[in-house]
Residue, then its C-alpha position, 0 to 999 in steps of 0.5 A: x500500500x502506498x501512503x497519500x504523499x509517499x508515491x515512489x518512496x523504497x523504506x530501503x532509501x533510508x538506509x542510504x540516508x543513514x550511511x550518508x548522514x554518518x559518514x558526512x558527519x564524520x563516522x568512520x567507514x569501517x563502523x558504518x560497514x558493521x552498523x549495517x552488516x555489510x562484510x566489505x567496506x566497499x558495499x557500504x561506501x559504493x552503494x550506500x554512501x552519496x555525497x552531500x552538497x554541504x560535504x562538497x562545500x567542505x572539501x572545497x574549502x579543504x581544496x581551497x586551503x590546500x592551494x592557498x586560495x584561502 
């Protein structure tokens, strides 16, 4: 059943949700990996992990930094 609002929503989309709130707000990818039960790392950083337009910002301005445009 689909809920008046919610058409197109997968329960599963929060799970990608989650990994990436962690990981943006600085969890370690291996405790994501375990949190999730995933057996490789890579399964939970190439599927489940999407960057965030503020954790583009950030590496940005790292980038910035870097170069001395700061």
């Amino acid at each position: 059943k689909t809920l008046e609002g919610f058409e197109g929503f997968h329960f599963h989309q929060l799970r990608h949700t989650y990994t990436s709130n962690l990981l943006a707000n600085g969890a370690a990818p291996k405790d994501v990996q375990e949190l999730l039960g995933h057996s490789d790392v890579s399964t939970t950083m190439n599927v489940y992990a999407h960057s965030t337009r503020d954790a583009k910002r950030k590496s940005v301005r790292l980038l910035d930094k870097v170069v001395g445009n700061d």
